[in-house]
N, C-alpha and C positions, 0 to 999 in steps of 0.2 A: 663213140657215144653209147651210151648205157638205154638200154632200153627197155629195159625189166620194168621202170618206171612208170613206163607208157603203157603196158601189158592190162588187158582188162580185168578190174575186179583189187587189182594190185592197189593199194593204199596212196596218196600224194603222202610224203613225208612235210609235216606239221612245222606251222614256226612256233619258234616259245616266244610266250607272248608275256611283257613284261608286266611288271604288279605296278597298277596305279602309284602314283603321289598321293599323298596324305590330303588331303582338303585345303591344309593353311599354306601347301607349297602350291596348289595351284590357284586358289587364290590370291597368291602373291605373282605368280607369273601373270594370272588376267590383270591384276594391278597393274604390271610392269609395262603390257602390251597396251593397257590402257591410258597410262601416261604417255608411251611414247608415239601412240597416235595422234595424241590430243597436243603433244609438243608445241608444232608450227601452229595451231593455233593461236598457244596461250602465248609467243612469241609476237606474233602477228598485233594481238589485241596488246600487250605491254609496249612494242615499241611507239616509238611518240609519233603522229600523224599530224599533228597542227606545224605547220612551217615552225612558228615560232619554237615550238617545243625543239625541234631539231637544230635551230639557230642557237640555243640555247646550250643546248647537247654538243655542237659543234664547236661552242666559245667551251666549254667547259674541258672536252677532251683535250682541244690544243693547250689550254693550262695546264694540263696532267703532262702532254710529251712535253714541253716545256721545262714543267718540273722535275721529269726523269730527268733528261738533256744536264741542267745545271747541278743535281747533285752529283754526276759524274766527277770522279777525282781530276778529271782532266779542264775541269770549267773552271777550278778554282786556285788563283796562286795563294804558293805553297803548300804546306801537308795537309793531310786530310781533303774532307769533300765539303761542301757548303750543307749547312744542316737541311732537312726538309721544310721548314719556317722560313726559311730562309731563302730556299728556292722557289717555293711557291710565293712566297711575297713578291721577287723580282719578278718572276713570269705572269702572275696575275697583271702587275703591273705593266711588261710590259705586249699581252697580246690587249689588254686593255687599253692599249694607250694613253696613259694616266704619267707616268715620271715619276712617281712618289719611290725613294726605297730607301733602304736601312742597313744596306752594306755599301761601300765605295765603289761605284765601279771599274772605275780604270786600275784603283788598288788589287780588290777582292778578288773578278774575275779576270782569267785570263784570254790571251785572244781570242779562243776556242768558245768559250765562255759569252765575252761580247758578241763574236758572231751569230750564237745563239737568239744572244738578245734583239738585234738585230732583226732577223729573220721572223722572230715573234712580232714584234714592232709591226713589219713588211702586211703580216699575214693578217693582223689584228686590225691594224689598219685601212685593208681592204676588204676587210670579209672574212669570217671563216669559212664559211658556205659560199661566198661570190669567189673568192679563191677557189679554193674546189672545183666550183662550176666551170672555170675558167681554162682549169687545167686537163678539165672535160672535152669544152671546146677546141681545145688542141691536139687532143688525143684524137678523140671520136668524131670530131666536125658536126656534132649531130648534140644536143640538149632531148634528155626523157623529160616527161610534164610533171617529175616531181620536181627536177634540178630546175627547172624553170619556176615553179612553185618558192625553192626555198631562194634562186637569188632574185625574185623579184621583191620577195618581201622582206630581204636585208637591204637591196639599195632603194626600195620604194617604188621599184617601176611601175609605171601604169597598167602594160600589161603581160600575158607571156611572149605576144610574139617579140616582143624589141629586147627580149632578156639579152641573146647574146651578141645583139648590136651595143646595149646599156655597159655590156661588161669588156668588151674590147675597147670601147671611148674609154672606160675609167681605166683599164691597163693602158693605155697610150695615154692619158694624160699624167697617169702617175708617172711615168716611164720619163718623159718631158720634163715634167715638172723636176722629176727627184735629177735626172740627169743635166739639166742646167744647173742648179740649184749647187751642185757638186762639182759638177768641172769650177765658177765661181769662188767657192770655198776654196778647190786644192789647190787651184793659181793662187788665191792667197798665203794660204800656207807655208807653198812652196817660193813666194817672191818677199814674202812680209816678213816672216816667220824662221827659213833655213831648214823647214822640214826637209827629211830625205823623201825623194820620190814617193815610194810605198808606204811612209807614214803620211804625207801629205793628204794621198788619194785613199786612204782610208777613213782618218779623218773628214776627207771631205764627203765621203759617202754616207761615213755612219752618223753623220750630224744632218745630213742631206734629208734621208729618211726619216727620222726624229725630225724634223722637222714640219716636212711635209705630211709627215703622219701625225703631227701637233702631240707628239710622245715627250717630247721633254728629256730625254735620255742626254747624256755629254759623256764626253768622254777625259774630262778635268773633276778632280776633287771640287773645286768652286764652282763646277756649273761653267758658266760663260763671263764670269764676275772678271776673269784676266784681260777680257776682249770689250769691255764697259766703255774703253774710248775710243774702237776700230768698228769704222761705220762698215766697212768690206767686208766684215763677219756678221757683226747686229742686224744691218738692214737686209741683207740678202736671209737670213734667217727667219726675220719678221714675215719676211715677202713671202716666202716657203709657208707660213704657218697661217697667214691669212689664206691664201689659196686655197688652201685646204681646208680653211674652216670655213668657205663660203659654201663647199657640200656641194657631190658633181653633179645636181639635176642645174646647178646654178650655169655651173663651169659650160656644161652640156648646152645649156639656152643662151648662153653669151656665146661661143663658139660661134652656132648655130646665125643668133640675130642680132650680134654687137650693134650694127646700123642700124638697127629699129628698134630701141624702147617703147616704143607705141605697143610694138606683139610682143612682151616683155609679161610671161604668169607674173601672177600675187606672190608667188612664193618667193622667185627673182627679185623682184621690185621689194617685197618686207625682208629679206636677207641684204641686199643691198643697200638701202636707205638705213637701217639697224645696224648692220655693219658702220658705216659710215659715220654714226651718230654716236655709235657706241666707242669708235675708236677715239673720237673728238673728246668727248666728256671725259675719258677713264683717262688721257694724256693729260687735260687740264687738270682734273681732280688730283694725279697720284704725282704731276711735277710738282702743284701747290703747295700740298703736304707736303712731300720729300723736297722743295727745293730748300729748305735752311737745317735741314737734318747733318750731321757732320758723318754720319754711321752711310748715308745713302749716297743722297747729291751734293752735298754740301761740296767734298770737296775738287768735283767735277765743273771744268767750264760750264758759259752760260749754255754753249748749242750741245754740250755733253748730256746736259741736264735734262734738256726738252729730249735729245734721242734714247736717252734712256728710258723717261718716262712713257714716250709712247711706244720703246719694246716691252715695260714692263706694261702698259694698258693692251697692247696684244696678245704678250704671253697668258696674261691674267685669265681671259675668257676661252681662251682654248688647247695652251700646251705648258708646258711645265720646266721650262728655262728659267733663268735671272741671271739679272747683266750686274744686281746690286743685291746686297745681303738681306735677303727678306725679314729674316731673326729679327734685325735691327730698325724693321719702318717703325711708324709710328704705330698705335692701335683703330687710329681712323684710316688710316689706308687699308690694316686688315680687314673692315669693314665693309669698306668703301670694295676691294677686291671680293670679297664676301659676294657680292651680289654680282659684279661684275661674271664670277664664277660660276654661280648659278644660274644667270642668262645660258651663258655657252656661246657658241653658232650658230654656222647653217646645218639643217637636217640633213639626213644623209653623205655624209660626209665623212671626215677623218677626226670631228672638234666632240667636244661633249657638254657637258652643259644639257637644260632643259631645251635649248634653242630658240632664238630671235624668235622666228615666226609663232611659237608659245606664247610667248612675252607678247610678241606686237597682236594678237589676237585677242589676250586677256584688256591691251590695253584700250583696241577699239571697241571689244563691249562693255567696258568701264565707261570711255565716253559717248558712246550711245544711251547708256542708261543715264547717265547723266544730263545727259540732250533732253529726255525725254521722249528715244526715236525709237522704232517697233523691228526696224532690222538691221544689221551690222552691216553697212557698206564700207569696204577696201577698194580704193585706188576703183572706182566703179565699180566695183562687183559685188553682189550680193555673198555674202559668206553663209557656208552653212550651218545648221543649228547643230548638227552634229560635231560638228569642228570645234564648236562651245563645250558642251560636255568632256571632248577628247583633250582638250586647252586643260578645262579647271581639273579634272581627274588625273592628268600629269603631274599636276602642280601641288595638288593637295595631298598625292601619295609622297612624292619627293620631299613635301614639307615637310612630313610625316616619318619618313626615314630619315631625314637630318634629324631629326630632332629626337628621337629616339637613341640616335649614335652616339649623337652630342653626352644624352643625359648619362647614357650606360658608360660615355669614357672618363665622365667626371665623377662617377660613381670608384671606379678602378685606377683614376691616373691620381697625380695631385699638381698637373699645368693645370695652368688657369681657362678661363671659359672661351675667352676671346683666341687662344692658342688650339684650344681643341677645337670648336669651329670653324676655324679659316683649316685645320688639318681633314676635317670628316668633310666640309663643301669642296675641298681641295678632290680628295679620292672619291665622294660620287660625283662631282662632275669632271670626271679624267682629267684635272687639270695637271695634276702632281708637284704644282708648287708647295713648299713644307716653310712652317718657322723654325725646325728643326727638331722636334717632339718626335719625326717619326721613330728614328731607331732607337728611341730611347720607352717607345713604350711596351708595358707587357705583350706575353703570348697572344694573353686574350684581345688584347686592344687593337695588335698588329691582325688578329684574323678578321675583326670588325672593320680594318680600313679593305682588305681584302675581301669582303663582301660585298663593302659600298663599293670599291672599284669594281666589282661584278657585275651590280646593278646597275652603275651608272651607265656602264658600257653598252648594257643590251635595253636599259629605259624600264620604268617602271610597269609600264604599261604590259610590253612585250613581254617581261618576265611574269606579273600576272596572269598573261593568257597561256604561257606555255604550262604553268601550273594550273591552269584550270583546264581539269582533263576532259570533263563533260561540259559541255553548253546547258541551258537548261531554255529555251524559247517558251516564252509568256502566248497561252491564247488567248489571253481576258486582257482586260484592264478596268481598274478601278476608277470610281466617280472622283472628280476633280474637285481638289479643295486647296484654298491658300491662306496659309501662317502668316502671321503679322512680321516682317520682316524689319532688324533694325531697333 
């Protein structure tokens, strides 16, 4: 050791001491320091906080892997890859569960391809966010109070604690449902048909699901039009597509209290009686029409006739099959399914549509005011006034994007009016029955049905609120006055 250094009086040897930065470089580093403190904030305040916003986020992402998925050269038979119009429209469609598309599928994609679809179908079906949640629950056994937050307010639950009670009944009933529904099918396939095994029981899977998820997918050029007089395939199909459209708070409460309709909610009792009525009328209505048509029923027996009609008065309000060539009905059945279509189902569910209980709520304060009565009674219950507002507000945005869709595709296409309306009520209410316009419309027309299938999926409502990023709460209110109505 040197110790000259230490000697008293001896100098420390000095460090060089470097020359500042200029003003605009360290201004720029306090910049840089400054952003990147303030980072997680300005992260924190952008990403979305309202359930709905994330449900929305959550439908929107799964389109995106979706649409990577299908442009893959591997989804699509022969050379080349599926264009990105072209992917996104399948995928929109099918985490939407809507049916509508504009390439073939058993042609265009390949196994790899279908499986995808498939799997979107599965997911879109159940939830993007109550999936999720789900797959939570099996991992961690344990739900945080966001994931409780977002799948209570994709299946409607009442509250957080029963979220991941709500979400294991709806995996165990889909599970049932879609696994009967399929074994069903393949036995037929494979005894009616001469399927080989592994075609049988794919088939009967991927029709199973499409089904029960009221997707409308097939895996035949015609849709189900070869099977128009095999009740083993039509009716087991229907059966899959009403369950599903009855919406599991339903399925949940029949489970629950099949022997006592007395403790039977409003919402079970107007999903069921509406189901039931609605199934009745659109059978009569659409055999009437179509039974002297030579394009439909015509040249089907008498009891062909009736079972067609009421699979197409099924398919009509919730999924997007046909047993008979829609192109060819009359233009009062498009009508007539028109509205059919825009009913929908039951809420919470796998169907789309505005839903029954919409409908049967607009219709009991139709007749209330008509009565002359001060409150809306169902089935004994006083209804809420709130439930009024959430009714008409549905109704009158939906009205409002139909009709908007409508004008802009007859401004762009040159089908006719009654063809683009049964196509736009078709894709916002996820039906995805077509008169056949869809592949044949432009870029812009085809992104417009893939919009309405956006909205339909997630509701008008929900998509307003996740776009409304601030609340703004009223402390006043203004004196009460009323317009001459009528």
């Amino acid at each position: 050791m040197h110790l000259k250094a230490y000697q008293r009086g001896t100098p420390t040897p000095r460090r060089k001491i470097k020359p500042s930065p200029p003003s605009s470089v360290r201004n720029a580093t306090n910049d840089a320091g400054t952003w990147l403190r303030a980072l997680p904030h300005l992260v924190r305040r952008a990403a979305p906080r309202h359930p709905a916003q994330l449900i929305v986020l959550g439908f929107a992402l799964a389109i995106a892997v979706g649409t990577g998925l299908l442009m893959l050269p591997a989804a699509k038979a022969g050379a080349g890859a599926a264009s990105p119009l072209e992917a996104l429209f399948t995928a929109t469609s099918a985490v939407c569960v809507t049916g509508l598309i504009t390439v073939d599928t058993p042609v265009f994609w390949t196994g790899f391809g279908q499986a995808v679809i498939l799997v979107l179908i599965q997911v879109g079906g159940f939830g993007v966010m109550s999936f999720g949640t789900l797959l939570g629950v099996f991992a961690a056994r344990r739900l945080g109070l966001r994931s409780r937050m977002l799948a209570a307010a994709e299946t409607k639950s009442v509250g957080f604690g029963d979220v991941r009670r709500v979400l294991l009944g709806v995996f165990l009933i889909t599970l049932t449902v879609e696994g009967t529904l399929a074994g069903i099918l393949t036995l037929r396939f494979l005894a009616g048909y001469g399927y080989p095994p592994g075609e049988a029981i794919w088939h009967g899977v991927f029709h199973a699901v499409s089904a029960f998820n009221n997707a409308g997918f097939a895996l035949y050029s015609d849709n189900l039009m070869g099977f128009a007089r095999d009740p083993w395939v039509i009716l087991p199909i229907a059966a899959g597509v009403i369950i599903g459209g009855l919406g599991f708070p339903v399925l949940f409460e029949l489970r629950r209290q099949y022997r006592r309709p007395v403790f039977w909610s409003m919402n079970t009792k107007l999903v069921l009686v509406g189901t039931a009525l609605l199934l009745v009328l659109g059978t009569a209505f659409l055999t009437a029409v179509e039974w002297t048509n030579s394009a439909t029923l015509d040249g089907l027996a008498p009891a062909e006739r009736l079972m067609n009609g009421f699979f197409q008065s099924v398919i009509t309000r919730t999924a997007g099959f046909n047993s008979i060539d829609i192109g060819q009905m009359h233009p009062v059945s498009w009508m007539g399914m028109d509205i059919l279509m825009f009913i929908g189902a039951g809420p919470a569910g796998t169907a789309g549509g505005l839903k029954i209980t919409t409908f049967a709520v607009l219709f009991f304060i139709l007749s209330t005011e008509l009565r002359g009565g001060t409150a809306v009674n169902i089935f004994g219950k006083r209804l809420s006034r709130a439930v009024h507002r959430q009714a008409i507000t549905v109704v009158l945005l939906a009205i409002a994007v139909v009709t908007a869709a409508t004008m802009f595709l007859m401004l762009i296409t040159d089908f006719g009016q009654e063809r683009i309306l049964f196509e736009v009520v078709s894709a916002f209410a996820t039906v995805g029955m077509s008169t056949g316009i869809t592949a044949g419309m432009p870029p812009a027309g085809q992104v417009v049905l893939i919009l309405l299938m956006f909205i339909g999926r997630l509701g008008p409502v929900t998509l307003g609120t996740a776009l409304a990023v601030r609340s703004r709460p009223i402390m006043y209110e203004y004196p009460k006055e009323r317009p001459l109505i009528g």
